[in-house]
N, C-alpha and C positions, 0 to 999 in steps of 0.2 A: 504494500500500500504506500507508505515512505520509507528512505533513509533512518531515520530517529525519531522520536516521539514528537518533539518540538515544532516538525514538520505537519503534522497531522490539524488542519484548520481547527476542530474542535477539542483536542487536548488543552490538560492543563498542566501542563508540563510548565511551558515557557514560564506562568507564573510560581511555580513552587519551586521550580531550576536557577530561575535565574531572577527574580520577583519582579516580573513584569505586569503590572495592575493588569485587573480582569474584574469586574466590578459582579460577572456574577458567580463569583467561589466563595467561597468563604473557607478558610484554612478548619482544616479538620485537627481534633487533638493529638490525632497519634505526627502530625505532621510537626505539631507545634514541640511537641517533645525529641524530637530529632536533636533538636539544641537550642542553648538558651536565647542564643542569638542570630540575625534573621540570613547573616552571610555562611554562618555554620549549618543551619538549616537547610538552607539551598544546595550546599557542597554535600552537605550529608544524601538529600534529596538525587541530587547527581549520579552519586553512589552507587546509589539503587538499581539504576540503569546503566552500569556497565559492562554487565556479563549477559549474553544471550541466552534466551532458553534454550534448553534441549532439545531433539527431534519430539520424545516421550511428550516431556511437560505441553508442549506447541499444539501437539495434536489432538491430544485431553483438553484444552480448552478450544480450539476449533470444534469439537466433536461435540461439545458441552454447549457453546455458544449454536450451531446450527438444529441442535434437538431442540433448546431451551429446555435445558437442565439445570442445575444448578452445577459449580465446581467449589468442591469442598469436600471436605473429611466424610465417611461414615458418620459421625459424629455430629457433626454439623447438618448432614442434611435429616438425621434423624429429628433433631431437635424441629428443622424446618417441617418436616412432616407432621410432628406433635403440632406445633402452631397453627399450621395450617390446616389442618386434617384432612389432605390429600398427597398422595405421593407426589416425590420431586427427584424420580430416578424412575428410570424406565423399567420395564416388566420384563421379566427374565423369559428369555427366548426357550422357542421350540414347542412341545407339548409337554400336555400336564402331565405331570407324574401318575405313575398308576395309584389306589388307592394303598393302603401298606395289605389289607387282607380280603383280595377282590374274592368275589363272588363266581366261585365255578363255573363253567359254560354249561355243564351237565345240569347245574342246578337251577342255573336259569330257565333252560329248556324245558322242567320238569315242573316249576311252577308256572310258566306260559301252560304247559298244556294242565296242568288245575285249574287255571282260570278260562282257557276254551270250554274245559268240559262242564263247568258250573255256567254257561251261557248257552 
């Protein structure tokens, strides 16, 4: 999409990188805690982005973002399902598991024909 974040029209990069007013952000607390002051915050902020994701990490959020899933822990998305009371993970492929103590064929067959013969 771009080179660097900075580049991206809609980031907020530029203002938390390098404090470029943006009148509509508002600094978030875990930003403010970077450091005490607003030059070390920025460098701290920097920081953050200068190692690439991995192919793994990259594709888990591509993967995440075009299902609209959430990305996050076990943990985290449990908690979202409790809040929410509706799943925020997809439903486990294939078919259903059989029952743990299914019902014989024979004995299926055997109460079909009880119930033909009582008609």
């Amino acid at each position: 999409m771009v080179e660097g974040p900075g580049e991206y029209r809609w980031s907020s990069y530029r203002k938390y990188a390098f404090g470029m007013p943006d009148k509509l952000l508002v600094a978030h607390e875990q930003y403010e805690r970077l450091a005490s002051v607003a030059e070390g915050r920025q460098c701290a902020y920097r920081d953050l982005f200068r190692t690439e994701l991995d192919a793994k990490e990259l594709a888990e959020i591509r993967d995440t973002v075009n299902r609209g899933w959430p990305l996050g822990s076990d943990r985290f998305k449990d908690e979202i399902e409790r809040a929410l009371r509706c799943a925020v993970r997809p439903p486990q492929r294939g078919r259903p598991r059989k029952r743990t103590n299914p019902v014989p064929v024979a004995e299926q067959r055997r109460a079909c024909y009880r119930v033909e013969k009582l008609h």
